[in-house]
Backbone as XML, in Angstrom:
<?xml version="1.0"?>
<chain id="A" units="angstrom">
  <residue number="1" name="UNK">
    <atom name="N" x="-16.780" y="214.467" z="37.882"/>
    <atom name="CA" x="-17.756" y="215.528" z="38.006"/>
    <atom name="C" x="-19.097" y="214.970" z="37.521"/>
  </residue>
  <residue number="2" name="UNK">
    <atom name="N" x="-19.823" y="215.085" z="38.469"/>
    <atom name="CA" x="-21.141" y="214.921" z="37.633"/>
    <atom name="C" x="-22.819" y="215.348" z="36.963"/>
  </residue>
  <residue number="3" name="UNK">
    <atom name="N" x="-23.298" y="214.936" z="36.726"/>
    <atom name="CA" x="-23.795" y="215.908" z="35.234"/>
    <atom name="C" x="-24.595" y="217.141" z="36.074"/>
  </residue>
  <residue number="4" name="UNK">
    <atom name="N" x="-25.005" y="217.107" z="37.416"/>
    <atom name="CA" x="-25.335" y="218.197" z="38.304"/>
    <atom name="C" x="-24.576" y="219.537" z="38.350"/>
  </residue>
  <residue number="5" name="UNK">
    <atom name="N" x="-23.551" y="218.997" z="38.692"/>
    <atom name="CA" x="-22.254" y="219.569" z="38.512"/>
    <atom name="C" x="-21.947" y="220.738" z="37.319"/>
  </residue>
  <residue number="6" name="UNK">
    <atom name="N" x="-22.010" y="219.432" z="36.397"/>
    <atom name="CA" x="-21.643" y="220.544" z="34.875"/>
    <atom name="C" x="-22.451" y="221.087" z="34.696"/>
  </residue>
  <residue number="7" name="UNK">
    <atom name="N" x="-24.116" y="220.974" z="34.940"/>
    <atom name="CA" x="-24.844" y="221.840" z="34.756"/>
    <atom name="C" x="-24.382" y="223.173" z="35.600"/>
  </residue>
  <residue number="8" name="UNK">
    <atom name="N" x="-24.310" y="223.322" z="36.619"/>
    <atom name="CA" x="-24.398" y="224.350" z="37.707"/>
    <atom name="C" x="-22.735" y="225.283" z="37.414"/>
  </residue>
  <residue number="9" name="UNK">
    <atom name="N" x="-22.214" y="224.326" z="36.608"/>
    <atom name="CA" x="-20.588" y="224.835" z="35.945"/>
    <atom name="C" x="-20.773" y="226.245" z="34.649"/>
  </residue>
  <residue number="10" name="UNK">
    <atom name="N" x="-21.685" y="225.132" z="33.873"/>
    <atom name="CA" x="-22.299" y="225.801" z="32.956"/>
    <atom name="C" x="-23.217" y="227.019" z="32.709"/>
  </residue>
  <residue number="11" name="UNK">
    <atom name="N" x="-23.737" y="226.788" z="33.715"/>
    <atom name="CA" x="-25.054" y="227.713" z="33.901"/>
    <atom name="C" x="-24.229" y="229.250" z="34.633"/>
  </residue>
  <residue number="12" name="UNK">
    <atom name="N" x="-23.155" y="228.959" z="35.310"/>
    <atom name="CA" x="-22.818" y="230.460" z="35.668"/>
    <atom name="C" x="-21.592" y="230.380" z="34.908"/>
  </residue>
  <residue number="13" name="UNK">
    <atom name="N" x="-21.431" y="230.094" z="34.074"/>
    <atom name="CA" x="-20.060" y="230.280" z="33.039"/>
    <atom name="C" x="-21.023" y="231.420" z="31.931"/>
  </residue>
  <residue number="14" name="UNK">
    <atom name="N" x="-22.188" y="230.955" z="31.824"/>
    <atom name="CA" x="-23.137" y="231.750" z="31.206"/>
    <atom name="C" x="-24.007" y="232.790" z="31.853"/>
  </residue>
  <residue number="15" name="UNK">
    <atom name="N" x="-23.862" y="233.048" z="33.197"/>
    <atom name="CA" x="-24.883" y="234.234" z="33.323"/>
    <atom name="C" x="-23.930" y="235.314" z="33.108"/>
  </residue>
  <residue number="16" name="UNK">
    <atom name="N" x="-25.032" y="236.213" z="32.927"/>
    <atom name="CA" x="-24.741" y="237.868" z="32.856"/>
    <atom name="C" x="-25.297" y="238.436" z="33.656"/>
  </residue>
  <residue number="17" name="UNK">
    <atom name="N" x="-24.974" y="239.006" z="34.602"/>
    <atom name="CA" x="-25.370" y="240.309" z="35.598"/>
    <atom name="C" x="-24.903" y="241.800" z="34.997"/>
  </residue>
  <residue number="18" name="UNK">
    <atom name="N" x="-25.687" y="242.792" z="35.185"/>
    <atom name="CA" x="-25.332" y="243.902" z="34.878"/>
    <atom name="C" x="-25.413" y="244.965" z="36.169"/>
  </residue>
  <residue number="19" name="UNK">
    <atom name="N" x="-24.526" y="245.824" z="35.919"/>
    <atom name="CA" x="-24.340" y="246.977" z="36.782"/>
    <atom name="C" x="-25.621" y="247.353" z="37.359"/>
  </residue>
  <residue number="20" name="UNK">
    <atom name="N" x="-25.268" y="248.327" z="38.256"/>
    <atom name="CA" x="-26.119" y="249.485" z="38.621"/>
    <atom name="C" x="-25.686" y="250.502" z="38.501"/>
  </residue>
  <residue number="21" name="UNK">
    <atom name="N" x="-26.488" y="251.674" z="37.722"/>
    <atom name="CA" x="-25.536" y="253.144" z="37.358"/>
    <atom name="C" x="-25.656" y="253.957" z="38.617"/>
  </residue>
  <residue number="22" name="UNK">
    <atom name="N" x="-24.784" y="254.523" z="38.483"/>
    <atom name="CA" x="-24.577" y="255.571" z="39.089"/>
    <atom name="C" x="-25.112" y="256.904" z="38.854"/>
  </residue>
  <residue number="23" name="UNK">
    <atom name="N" x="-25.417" y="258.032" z="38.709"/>
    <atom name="CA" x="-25.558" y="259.049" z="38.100"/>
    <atom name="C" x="-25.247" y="260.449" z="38.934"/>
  </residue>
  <residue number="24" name="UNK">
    <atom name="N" x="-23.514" y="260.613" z="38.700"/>
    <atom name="CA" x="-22.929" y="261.596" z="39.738"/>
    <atom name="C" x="-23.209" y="263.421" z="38.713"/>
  </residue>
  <residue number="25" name="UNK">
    <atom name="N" x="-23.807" y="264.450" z="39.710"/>
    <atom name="CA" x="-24.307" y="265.224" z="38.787"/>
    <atom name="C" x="-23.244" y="266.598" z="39.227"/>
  </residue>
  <residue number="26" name="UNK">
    <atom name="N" x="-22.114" y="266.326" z="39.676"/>
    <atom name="CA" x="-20.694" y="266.820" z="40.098"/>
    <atom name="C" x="-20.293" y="266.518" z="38.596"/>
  </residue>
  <residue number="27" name="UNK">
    <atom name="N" x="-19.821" y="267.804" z="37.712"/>
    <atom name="CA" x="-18.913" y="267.773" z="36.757"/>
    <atom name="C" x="-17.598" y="267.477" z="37.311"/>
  </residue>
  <residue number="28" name="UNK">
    <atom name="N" x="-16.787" y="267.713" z="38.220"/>
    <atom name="CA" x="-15.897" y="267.278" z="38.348"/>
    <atom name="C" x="-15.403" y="265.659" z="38.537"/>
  </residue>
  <residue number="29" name="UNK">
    <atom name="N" x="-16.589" y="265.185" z="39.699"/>
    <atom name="CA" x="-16.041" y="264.176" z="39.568"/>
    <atom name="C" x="-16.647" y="263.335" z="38.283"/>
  </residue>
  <residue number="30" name="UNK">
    <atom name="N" x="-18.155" y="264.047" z="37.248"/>
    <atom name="CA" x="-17.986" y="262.865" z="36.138"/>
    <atom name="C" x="-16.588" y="263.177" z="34.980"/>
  </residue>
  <residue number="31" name="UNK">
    <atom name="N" x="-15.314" y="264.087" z="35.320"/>
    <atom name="CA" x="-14.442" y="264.673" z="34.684"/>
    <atom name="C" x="-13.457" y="263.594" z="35.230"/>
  </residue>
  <residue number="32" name="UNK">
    <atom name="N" x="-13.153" y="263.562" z="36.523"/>
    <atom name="CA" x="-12.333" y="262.513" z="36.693"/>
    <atom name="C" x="-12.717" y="261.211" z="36.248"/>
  </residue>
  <residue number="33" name="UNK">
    <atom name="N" x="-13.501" y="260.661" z="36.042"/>
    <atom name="CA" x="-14.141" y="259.326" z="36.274"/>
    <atom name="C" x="-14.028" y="258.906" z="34.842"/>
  </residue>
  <residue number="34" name="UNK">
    <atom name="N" x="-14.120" y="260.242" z="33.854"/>
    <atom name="CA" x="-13.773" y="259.741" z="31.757"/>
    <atom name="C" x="-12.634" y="260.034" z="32.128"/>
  </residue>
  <residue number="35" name="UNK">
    <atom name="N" x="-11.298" y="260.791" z="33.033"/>
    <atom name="CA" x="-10.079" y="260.390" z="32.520"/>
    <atom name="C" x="-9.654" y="259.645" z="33.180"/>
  </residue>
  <residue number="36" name="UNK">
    <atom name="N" x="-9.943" y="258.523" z="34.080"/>
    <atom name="CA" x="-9.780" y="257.162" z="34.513"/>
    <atom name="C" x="-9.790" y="256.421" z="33.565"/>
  </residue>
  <residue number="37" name="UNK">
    <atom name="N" x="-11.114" y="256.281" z="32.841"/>
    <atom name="CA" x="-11.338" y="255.342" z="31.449"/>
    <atom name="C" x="-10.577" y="255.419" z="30.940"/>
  </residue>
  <residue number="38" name="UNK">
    <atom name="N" x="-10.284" y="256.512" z="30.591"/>
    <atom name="CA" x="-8.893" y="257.230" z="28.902"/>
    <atom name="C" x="-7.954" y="256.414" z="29.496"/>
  </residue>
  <residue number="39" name="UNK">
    <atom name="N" x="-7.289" y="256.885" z="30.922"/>
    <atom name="CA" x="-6.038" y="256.195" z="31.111"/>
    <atom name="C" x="-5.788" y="254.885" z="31.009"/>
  </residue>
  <residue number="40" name="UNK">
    <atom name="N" x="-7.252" y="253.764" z="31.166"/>
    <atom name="CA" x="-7.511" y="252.765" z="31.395"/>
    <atom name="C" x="-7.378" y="252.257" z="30.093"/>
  </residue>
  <residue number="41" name="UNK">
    <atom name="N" x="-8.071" y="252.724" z="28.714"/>
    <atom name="CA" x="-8.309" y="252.489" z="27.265"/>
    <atom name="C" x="-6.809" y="252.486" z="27.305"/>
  </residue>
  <residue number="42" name="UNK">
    <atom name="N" x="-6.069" y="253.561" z="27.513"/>
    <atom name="CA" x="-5.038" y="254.033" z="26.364"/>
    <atom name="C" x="-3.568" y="253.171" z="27.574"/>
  </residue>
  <residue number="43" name="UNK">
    <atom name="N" x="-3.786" y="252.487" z="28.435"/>
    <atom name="CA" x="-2.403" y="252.201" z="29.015"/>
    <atom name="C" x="-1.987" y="250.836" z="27.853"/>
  </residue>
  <residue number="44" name="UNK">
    <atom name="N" x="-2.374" y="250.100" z="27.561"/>
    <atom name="CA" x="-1.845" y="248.802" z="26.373"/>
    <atom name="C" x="-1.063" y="249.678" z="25.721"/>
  </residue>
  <residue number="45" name="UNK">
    <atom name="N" x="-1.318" y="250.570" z="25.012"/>
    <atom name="CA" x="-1.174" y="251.167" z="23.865"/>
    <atom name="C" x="0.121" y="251.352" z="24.516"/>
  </residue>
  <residue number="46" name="UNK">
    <atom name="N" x="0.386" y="252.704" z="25.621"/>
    <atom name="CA" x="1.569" y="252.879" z="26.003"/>
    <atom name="C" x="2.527" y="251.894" z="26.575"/>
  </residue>
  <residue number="47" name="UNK">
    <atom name="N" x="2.409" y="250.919" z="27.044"/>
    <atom name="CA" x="2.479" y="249.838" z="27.465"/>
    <atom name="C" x="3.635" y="248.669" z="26.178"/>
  </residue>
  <residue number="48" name="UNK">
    <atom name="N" x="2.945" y="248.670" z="25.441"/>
    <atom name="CA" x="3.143" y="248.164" z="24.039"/>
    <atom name="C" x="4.841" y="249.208" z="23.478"/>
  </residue>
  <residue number="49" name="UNK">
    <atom name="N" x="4.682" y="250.464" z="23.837"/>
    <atom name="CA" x="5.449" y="251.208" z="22.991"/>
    <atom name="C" x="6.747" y="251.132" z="23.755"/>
  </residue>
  <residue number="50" name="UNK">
    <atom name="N" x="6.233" y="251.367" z="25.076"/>
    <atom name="CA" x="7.728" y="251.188" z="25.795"/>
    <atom name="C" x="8.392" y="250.026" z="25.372"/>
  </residue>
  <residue number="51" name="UNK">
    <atom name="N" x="7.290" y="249.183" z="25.355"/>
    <atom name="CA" x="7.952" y="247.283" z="25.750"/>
    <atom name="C" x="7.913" y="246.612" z="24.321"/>
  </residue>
  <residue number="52" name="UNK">
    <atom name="N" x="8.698" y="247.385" z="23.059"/>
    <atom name="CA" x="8.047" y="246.551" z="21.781"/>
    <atom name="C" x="8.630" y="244.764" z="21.706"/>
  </residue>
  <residue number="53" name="UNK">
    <atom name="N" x="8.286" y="244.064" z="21.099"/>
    <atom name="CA" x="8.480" y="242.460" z="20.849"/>
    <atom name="C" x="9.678" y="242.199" z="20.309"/>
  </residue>
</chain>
């Protein structure tokens, strides 16, 4: 590999791009969309309990 290379390896091992928001002004769907997250946060957890080590 060469040092072109690792630069151009490097350089997007390090960028950050960020979103674009959304801003849905439907309570329902911003209601579904936090219990997506929840389910999303909290599946390890359940995950973990079924399946202990």
């Amino acid at each position: 590999m060469d040092r072109a290379a690792r630069t151009d390896l490097c350089r997007s091992l390090c960028d950050y791009k960020t979103e674009k928001y959304v801003v849905a002004k439907n309570k329902k769907v911003g209601l579904l969309y936090r219990l997506v997250q929840l389910l999303i946060f909290l599946f390890p957890f359940f995950v973990s309990s079924l399946f202990p080590c």
